[in-house]
Wavefront OBJ file of the C-alpha trace (Angstrom):
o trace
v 8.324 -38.568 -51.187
v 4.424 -39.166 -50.792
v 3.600 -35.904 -52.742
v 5.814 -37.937 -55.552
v 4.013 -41.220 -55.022
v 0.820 -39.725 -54.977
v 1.163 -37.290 -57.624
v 2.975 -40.266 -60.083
v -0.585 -42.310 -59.049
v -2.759 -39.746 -60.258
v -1.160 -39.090 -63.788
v -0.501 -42.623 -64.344
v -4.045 -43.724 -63.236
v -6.015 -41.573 -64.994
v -3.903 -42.467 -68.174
v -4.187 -45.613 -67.791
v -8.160 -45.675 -67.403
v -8.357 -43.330 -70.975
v -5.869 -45.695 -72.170
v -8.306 -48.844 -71.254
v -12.167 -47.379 -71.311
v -10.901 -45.175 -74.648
v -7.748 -45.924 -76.703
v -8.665 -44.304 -80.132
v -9.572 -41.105 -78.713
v -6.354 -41.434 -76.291
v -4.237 -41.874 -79.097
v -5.779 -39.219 -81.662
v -5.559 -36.594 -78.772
v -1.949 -37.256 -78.113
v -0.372 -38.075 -81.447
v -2.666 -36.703 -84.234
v -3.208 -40.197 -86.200
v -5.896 -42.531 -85.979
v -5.749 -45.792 -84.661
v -8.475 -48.761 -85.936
v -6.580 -51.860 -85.915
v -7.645 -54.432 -83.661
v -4.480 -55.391 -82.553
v -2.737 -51.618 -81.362
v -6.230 -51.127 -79.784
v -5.369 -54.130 -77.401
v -2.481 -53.453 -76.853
v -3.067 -49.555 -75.776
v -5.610 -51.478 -73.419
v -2.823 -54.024 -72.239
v -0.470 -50.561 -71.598
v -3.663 -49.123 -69.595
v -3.908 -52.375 -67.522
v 0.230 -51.365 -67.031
v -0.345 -47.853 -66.013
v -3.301 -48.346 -63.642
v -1.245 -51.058 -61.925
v 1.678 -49.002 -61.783
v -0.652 -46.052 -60.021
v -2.387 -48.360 -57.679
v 1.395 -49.529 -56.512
v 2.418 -45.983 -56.110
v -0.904 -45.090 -54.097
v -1.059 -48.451 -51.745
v 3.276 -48.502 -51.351
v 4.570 -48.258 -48.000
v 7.168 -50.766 -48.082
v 10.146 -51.141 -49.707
v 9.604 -47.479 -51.048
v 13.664 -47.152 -52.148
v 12.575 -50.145 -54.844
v 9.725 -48.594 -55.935
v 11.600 -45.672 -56.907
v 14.130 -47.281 -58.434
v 11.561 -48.983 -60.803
v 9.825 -45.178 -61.342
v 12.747 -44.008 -62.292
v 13.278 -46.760 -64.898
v 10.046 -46.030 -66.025
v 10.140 -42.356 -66.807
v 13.742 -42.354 -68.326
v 12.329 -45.438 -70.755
v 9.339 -43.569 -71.761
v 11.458 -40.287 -72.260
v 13.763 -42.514 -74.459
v 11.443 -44.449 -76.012
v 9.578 -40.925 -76.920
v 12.422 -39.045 -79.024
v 13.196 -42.328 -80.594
v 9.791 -42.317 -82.330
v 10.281 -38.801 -82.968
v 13.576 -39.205 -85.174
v 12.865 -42.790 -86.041
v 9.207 -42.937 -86.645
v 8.398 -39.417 -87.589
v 5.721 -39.436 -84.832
v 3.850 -35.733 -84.456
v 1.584 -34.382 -82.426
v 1.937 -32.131 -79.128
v 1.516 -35.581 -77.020
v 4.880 -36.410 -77.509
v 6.423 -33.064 -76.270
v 4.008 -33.552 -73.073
v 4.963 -37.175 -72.595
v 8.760 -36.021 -72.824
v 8.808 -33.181 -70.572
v 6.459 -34.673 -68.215
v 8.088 -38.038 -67.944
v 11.692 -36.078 -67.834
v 10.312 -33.414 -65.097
v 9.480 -36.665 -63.194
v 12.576 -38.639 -63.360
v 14.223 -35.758 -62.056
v 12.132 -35.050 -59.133
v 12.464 -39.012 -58.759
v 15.916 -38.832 -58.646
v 16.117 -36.040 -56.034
v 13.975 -37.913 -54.076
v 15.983 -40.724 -54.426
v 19.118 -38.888 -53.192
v 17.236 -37.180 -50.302
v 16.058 -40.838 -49.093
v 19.419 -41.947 -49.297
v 20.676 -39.191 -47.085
v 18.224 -39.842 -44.700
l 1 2 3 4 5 6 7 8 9 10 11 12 13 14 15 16 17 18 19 20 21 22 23 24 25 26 27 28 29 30 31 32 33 34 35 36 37 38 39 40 41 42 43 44 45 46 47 48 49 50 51 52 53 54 55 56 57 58 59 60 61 62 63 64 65 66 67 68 69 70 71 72 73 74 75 76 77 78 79 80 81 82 83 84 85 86 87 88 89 90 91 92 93 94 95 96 97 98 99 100 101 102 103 104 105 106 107 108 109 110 111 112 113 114 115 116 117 118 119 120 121
């Protein structure tokens, strides 16, 4: 469960840092379009914030560990959602999305199995 916790900090952190010190490049990188407006560069910042805070919980957590999972798990399935309803909906591109689906999928999976192993215990 700490490899999760730790590993889940790391990705999330470090997006959430390019999200905040460099949104445009962040979102050409991921998604192939560019993004100038005022307002969706704020609020990639405001989803950095988000993501950092998110990693920071997951790297400082040693209570009440079950919710904390339970509000991971949330997380990725929403973000795996979220991701292939752009893709049909929005006709979003770009290679990000595939990595953002199979890497949020791969860890609501492990999330759940650690869920299920905690509850065993």
């Amino acid at each position: 469960m700490n490899l999760f916790l730790k590993i889940t900090a790391i990705f999330e952190g470090l997006t959430g840092l390019f999200l905040i010190i460099a949104p445009q490049i962040f979102i050409q990188i991921l998604f192939l379009s560019k993004v100038e407006e005022a307002s969706a560069i704020f609020i990639a910042r405001i989803a950095g914030s988000a993501l950092f805070s998110l990693a920071l919980l997951c790297w400082y957590t040693k209570d009440s560990i079950r919710l904390l999972l339970k509000i991971l798990l949330f997380y990725n399935t929403a973000a795996v959602i979220i991701a292939i309803y752009s893709i049909f909906n929005f006709s979003l591109k770009g290679i990000g999305v595939e990595v953002i689906i199979c890497f949020h999928l791969l860890f609501a999976l492990w999330n759940m199995l650690v869920l299920k192993k905690q509850r065993i215990n």
